[in-house]
C-alpha positions as CSV (number, residue, x, y, z in Angstrom):
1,X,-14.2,38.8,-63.2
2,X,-15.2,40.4,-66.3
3,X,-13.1,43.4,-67.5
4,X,-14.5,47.0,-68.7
5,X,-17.2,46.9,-71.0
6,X,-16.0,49.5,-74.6
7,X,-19.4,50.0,-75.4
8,X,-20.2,51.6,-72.4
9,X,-20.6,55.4,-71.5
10,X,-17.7,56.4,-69.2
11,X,-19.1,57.5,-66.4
12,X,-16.7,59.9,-64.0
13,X,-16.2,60.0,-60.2
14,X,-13.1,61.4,-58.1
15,X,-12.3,62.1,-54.5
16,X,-11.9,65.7,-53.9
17,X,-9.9,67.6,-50.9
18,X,-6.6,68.7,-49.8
19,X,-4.7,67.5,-49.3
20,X,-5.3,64.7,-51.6
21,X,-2.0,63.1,-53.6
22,X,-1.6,60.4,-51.2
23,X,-5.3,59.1,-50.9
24,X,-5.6,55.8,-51.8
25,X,-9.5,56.0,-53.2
26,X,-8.6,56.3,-56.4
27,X,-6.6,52.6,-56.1
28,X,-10.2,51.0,-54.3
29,X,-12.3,52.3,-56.9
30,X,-10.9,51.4,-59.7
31,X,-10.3,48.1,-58.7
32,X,-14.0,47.7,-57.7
33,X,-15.4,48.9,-61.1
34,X,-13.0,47.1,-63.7
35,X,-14.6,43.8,-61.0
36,X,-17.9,44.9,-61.6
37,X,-16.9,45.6,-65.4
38,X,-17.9,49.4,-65.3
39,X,-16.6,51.5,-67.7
40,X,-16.2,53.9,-65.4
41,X,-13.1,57.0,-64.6
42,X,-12.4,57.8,-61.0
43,X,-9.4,60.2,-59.8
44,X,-8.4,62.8,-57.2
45,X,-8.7,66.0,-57.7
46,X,-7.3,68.7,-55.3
47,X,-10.1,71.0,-54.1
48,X,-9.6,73.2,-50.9
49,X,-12.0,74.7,-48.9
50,X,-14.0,77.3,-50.1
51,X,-13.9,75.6,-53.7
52,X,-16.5,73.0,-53.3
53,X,-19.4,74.8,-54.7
54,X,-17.6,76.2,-57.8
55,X,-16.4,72.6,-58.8
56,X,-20.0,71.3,-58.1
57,X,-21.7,74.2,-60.3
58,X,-19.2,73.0,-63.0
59,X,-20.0,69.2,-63.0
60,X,-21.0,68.1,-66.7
61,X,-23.4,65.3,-67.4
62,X,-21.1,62.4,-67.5
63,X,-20.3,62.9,-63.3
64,X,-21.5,60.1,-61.5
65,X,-20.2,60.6,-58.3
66,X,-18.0,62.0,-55.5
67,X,-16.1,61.0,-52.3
68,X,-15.2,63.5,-49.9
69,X,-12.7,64.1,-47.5
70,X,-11.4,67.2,-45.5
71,X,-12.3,69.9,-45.5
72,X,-15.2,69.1,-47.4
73,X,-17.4,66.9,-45.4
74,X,-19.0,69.8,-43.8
75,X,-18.4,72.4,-46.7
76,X,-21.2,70.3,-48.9
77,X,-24.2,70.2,-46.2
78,X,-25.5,73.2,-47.9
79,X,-24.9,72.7,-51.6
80,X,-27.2,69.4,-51.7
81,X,-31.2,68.3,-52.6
82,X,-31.3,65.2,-50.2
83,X,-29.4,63.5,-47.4
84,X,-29.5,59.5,-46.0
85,X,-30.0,59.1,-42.4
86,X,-26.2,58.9,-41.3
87,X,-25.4,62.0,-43.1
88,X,-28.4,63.8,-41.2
89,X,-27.3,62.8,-37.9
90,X,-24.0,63.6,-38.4
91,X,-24.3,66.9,-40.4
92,X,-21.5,65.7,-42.7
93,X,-21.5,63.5,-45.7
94,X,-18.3,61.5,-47.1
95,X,-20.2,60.7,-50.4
96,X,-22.2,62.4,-52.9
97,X,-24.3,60.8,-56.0
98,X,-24.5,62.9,-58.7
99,X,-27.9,62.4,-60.2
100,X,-29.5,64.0,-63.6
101,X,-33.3,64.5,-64.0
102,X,-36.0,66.8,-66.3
103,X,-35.4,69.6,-64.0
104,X,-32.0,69.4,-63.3
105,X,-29.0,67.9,-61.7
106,X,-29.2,66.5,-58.0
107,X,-26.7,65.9,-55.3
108,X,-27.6,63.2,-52.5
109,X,-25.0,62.8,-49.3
110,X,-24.4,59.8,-47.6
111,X,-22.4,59.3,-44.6
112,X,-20.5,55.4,-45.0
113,X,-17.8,56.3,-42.8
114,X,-20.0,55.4,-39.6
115,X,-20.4,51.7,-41.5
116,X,-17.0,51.6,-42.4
117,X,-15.7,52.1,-39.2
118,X,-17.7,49.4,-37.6
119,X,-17.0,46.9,-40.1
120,X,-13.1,47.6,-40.1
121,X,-13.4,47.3,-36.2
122,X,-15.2,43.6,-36.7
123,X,-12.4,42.7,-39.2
124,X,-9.7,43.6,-36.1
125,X,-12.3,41.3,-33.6
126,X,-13.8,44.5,-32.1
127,X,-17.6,44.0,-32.0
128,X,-18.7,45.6,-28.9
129,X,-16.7,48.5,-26.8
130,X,-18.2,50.1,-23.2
131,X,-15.9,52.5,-23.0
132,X,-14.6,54.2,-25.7
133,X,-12.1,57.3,-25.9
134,X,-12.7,59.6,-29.0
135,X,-9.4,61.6,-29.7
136,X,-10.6,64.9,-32.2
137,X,-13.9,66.6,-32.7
138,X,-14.0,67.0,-36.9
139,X,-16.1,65.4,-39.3
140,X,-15.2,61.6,-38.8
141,X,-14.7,62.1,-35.0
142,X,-19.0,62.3,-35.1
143,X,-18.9,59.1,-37.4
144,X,-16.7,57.5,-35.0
145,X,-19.3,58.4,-31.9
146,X,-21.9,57.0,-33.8
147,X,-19.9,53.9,-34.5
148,X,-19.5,53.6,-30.8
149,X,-23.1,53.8,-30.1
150,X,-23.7,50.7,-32.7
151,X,-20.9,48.7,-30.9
152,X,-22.9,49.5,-27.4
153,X,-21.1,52.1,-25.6
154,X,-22.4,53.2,-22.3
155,X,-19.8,56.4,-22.3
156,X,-17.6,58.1,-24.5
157,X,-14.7,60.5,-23.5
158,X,-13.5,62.8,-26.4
159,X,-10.5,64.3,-26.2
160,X,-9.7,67.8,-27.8
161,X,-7.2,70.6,-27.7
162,X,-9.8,73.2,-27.5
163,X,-12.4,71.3,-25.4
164,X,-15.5,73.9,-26.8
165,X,-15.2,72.6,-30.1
166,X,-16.7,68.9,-28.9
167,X,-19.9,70.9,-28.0
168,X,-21.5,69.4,-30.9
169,X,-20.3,65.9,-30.2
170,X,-21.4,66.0,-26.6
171,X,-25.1,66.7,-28.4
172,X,-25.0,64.0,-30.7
173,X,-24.0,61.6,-28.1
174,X,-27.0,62.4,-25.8
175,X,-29.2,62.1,-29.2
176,X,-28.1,58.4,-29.2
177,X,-28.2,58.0,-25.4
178,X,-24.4,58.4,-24.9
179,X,-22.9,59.8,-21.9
180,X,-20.4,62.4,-23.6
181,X,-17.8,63.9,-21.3
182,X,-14.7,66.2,-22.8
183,X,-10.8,66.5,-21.7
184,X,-8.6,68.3,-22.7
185,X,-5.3,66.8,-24.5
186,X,-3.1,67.7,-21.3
187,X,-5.0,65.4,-19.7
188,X,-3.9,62.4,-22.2
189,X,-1.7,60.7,-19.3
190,X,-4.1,60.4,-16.5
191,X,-3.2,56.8,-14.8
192,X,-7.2,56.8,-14.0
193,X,-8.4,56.7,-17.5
194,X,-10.3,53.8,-18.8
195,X,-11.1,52.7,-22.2
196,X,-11.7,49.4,-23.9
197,X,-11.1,50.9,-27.4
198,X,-9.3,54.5,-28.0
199,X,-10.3,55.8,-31.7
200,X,-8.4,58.3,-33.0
201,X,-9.4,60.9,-35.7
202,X,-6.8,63.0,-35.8
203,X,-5.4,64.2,-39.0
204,X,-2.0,63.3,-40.6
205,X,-0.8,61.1,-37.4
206,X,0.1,64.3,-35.3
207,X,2.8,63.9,-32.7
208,X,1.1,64.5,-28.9
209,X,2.7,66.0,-26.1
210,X,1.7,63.1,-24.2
211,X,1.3,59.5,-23.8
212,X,-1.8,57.3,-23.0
213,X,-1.0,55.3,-19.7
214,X,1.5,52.1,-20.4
215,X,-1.4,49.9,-19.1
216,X,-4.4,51.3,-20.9
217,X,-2.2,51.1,-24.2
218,X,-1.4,47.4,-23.7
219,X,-5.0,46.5,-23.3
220,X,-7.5,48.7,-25.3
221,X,-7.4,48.7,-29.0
222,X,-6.7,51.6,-31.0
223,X,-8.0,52.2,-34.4
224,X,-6.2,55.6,-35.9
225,X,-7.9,56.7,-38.8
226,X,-4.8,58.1,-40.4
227,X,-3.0,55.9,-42.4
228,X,-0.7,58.4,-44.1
229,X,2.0,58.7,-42.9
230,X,2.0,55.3,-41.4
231,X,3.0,54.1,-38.8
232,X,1.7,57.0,-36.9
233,X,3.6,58.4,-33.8
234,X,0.8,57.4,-32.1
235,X,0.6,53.5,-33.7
236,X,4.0,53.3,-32.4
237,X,3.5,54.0,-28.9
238,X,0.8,51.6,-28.9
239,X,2.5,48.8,-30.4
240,X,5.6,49.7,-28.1
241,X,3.2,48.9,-25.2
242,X,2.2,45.8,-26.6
243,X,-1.4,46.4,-27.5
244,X,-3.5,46.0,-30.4
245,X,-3.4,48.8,-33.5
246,X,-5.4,49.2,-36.5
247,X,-5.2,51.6,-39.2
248,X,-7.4,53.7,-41.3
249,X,-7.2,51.8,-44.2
250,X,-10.0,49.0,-42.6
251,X,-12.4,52.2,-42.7
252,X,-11.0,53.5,-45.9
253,X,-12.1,50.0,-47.4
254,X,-15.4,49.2,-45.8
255,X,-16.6,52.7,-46.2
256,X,-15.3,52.3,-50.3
257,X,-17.4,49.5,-50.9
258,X,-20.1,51.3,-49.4
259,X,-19.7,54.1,-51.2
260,X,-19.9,51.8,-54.9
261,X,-22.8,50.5,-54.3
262,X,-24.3,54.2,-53.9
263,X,-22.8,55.3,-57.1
264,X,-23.7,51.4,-58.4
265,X,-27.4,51.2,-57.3
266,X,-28.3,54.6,-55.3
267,X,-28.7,52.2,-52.1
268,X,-25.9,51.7,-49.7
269,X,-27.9,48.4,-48.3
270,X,-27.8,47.1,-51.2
271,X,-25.5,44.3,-51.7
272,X,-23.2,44.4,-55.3
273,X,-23.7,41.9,-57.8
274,X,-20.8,39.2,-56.3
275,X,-19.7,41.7,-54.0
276,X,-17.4,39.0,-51.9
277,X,-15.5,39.2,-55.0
278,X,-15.1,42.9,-55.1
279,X,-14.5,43.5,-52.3
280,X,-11.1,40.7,-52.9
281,X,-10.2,42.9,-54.9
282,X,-10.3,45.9,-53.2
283,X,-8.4,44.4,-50.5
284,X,-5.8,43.5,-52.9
285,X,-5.4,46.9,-54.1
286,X,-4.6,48.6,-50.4
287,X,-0.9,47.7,-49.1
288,X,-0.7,47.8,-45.4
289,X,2.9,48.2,-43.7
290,X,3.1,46.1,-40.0
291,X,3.5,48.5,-37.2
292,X,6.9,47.8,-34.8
293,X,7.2,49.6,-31.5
């Protein structure tokens, strides 16, 4: 592959929120651009809510791009010119392309964590679901509904502390045809529940004050977005019942990849010059610990 080309403007791009030290975007990025042979500077920078639009005013020429993770995803709805399809139907967007014409600078969102998800679930064998249980209501948990709707859910079951707060999701699943019902988290135990795949978006791998039944953890998948710290508590119940667990860091890479090509080409359909290759090298650059029960 062909190394970083001197003679070329350096172009920046960084993943902003907070908390941000452990992200491991900086790692994919990098590795995707010295493939591609883009002299190009990507880092994390710490920005908490409340702060987006200040560091956005403040952008100089040379910004190419942005990834966004929480609290931000929301935070930037307002503060850009033009949004793809994902990140309209989700009202939240993961990426942003910085863009410079006569009149001004631009900001575009896109939304790549809906593709990433369902390529990370293919990658782990999961191409279609009927049942799926949601666990959160944020940002990614609407990216995860609309992943569940591509894999051909009939019904989804989110599951929430404050069961108001999935208001939101249960309209966006009945925009896609999706029968939407909400629990509550006390609920998480019920021997009656059923779920071919239980995604969960829960921040930071939180401990629950329950346990999914024995058998539904031994036979559904779960994909836990978090992967930091990792194993989750939750990974670890799962693999303790036998069944099947994926981490974030699927999504974290598919949605990556998606994400260069928008700040490559200003298309996320379309494909990167040898992008089989990049994407090698993405994977190399991710480290994934086994999870033990």
């Amino acid at each position: 592959m062909a190394n970083e080309l001197p003679n070329q403007p350096v172009q920046r791009l960084a993943v902003l929120g907070s908390p941000i030290a452990h992200s491991q975007s900086p790692a994919l990025h990098r590795a995707a651009y010295a493939a591609l042979g883009l002299n190009w500077r990507y880092d994390a920078i710490e920005v908490r809510a409340g702060e987006l639009a200040a560091f956005l005013a403040g952008l100089e020429p040379d910004w190419r791009g942005l990834s966004l993770t929480m609290p931000l995803k929301h935070e930037v709805m307002p503060l850009l010119n033009g949004l793809d399809r994902m990140a309209t139907v989700t009202k939240a967007a993961n990426t942003v392309l910085v863009g410079q014409t006569e009149t001004g600078r631009t900001l575009t969102g896109f939304n790549t964590d809906v593709t990433g998800l369902v390529r990370a679930l293919a990658d782990a064998g999961v191409t279609r679901a009927t049942h799926v249980t949601l666990l959160g209501a944020g940002a990614t948990a609407a990216s995860a509904l609309l992943a569940a709707a591509e894999l051909g859910a009939e019904s989804v079951e989110v599951i929430v502390r404050t069961p108001s707060k999935a208001a939101p999701l249960v309209e966006l699943g009945h925009s896609v045809g999706l029968v939407v019902t909400v629990a509550n988290l006390t609920s998480l135990a019920d021997p009656e529940r059923q779920s071919d795949l239980v995604i969960s978006t829960l921040p930071g791998g939180p401990v629950l004050a329950a346990e999914f039944p024995a058998d539904l953890r031994s036979r559904a998948v779960l994909f836990d977005v978090s992967y930091s710290p990792w194993p989750s508590s939750l990974a670890r119940s799962w693999a303790a019942a036998g069944g099947t667990v994926c981490s974030g860091l699927g999504m974290l890479l598919h949605q990556a990849l998606i994400q260069v090509r928008v700040f490559v080409s200003g298309d996320p359909f379309e494909p990167l010059p040898r992008e089989d290759e990049v994407l090698q090298s993405m994977r190399g650059a991710l480290g994934e610990e086994p999870v033990e029960g």
